[in-house]
N, C-alpha and C positions, 0 to 999 in steps of 0.2 A: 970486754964482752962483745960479743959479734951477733950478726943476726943476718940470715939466711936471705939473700935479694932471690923474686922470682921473677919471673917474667909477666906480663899481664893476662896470660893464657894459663896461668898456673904453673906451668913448668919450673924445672928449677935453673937459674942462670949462672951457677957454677962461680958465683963468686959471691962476698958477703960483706956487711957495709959495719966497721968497726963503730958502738955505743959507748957513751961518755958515762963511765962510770959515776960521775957525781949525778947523773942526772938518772940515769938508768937502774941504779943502785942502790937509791934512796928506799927507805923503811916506809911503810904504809901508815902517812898520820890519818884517821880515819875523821877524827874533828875537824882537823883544818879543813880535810875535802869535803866537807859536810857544810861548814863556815861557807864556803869558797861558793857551793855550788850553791846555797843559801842565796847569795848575794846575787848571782846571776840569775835566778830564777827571780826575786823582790824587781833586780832590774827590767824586768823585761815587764814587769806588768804596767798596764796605762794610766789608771786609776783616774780617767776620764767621767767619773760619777757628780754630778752637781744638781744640788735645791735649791730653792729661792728661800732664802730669810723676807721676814718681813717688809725691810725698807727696799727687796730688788721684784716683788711682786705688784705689778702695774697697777695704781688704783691708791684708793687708801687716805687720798691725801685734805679732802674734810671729814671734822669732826662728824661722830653719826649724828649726833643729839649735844645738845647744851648739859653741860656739866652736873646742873645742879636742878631740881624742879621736876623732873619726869618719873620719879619713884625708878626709875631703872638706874644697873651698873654704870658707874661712868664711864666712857669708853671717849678714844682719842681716836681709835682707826679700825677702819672694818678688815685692815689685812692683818689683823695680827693672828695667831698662833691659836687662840681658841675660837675663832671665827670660822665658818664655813667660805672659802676661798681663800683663806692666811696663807701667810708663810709656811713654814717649816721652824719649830723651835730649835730642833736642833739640826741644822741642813748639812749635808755629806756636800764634801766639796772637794776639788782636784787635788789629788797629792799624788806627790813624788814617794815612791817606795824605794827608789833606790840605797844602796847599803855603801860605805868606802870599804873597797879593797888595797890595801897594802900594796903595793909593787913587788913585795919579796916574800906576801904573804901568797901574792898568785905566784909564783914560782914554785913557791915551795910547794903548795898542793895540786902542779901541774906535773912537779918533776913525781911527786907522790904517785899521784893518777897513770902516768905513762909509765913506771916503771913496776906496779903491780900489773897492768895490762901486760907488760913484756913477760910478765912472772906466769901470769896465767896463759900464756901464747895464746892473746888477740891482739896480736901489733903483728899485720904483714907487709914485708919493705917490699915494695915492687920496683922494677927501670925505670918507667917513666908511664903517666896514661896519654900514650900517643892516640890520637883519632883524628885524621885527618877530617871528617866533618860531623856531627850529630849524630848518633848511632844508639838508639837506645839496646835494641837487640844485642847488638855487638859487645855493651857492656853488661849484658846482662848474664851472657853468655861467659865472659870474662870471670863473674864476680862466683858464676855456678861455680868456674872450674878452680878459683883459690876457696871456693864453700865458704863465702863470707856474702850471704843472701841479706843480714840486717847488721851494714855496714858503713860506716863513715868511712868518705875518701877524703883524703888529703892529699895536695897540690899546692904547687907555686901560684901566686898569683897571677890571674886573668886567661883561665881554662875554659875558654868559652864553650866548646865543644863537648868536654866532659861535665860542667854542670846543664847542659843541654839536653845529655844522653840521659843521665840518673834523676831529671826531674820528674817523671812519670812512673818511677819504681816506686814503689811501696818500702817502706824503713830503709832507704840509703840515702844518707843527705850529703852533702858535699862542702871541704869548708879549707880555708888556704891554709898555709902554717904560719903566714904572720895575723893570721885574725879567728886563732883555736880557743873556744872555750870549752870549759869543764865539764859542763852541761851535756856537749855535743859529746866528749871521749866515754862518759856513762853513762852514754844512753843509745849506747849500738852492741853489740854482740862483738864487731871484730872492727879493728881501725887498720885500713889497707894504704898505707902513704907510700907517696914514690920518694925514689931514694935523693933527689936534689930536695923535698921539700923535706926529707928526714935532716938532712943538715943543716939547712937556713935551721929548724924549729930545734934544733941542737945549741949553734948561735943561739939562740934567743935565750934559751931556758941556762946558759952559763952562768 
């Protein structure tokens, strides 16, 4: 399977960068991708939420009244749960939402994901995103002329200049090929990668 290199201007660059059939060829599991992207979305949440139980609310610590003789409830502490200043009975507290992924289970619903993208032509291999400095314009211009407006770019790592250029665009985010999630390839219109970072992320998915 082959796939069309352009140039960053859209043009066509007259040669094409041969896809690894085990990876690019792969059948659409639509659960594992579903599994997968599951997982990365539970990860990302903070779940930084917390209440105060009764023993962590400041106070509390004599008795209101003697036990026995006052005709009222007996009562141990003014911070508990049906008191006006208590605790919380049941208090929300920090968790981890994260899910385990597989090693072979991301593979498998990556090689999935890229290679129904290929099926649908939203995978465009570019030369390389050369920019000698910051350029939002210039990539903007770039991304008209391959028509990939709400677009993931994918690069080698440490492209300073191109995530410099696309951080003020609206729907293009930018992400390396050795640090690609799921999440990022389903949630753009077209994934525009240069052709060294198509290789590394070819390694990787073997």
């Amino acid at each position: 399977m082959e796939l069309e290199i352009k140039g960053i201007d859209g043009q066509s660059s007259g040669a094409n960068i041969t896809l690894d059939q085990d990876i690019f060829g792969a059948a659409f599991n639509e659960s594992l991708v579903h599994q997968i992207v599951t997982a990365y979305q539970a990860g990302a949440r903070q779940g930084t939420k917390a209440q105060k139980n009764r023993s962590a609310v400041n106070g509390g610590g004599a008795k209101p009244w003697r036990q026995k003789g006052t005709g009222r409830a007996r009562a141990g502490t003014n911070r508990s749960p049906i008191w006006r200043g208590g605790g919380n009975a049941f208090p929300s507290s920090p968790r981890n939402f994260s899910q385990k992924v597989n090693r072979k289970s991301f593979k498998s619903a990556m090689r999935s994901i890229l290679a129904e993208l290929v099926r649908q032509d939203r995978v465009i291999v570019v030369e390389a995103f050369s920019f000698d400095q910051p350029k939002t314009r210039a990539l903007s211009a770039s991304l008209a002329g391959l028509k990939a407006n709400n677009a993931l770019l994918v690069d080698v790592q440490g492209n300073t200049n191109l995530e410099l250029s696309a951080r003020n665009l609206p729907f293009v985010s930018v992400a390396s090929s050795g640090n690609l999630s799921p999440v990022d390839l389903v949630n753009h219109d077209k994934v525009v990668i240069s052709q060294q970072a198509m290789n590394e992320l070819q390694e990787k998915l073997q």
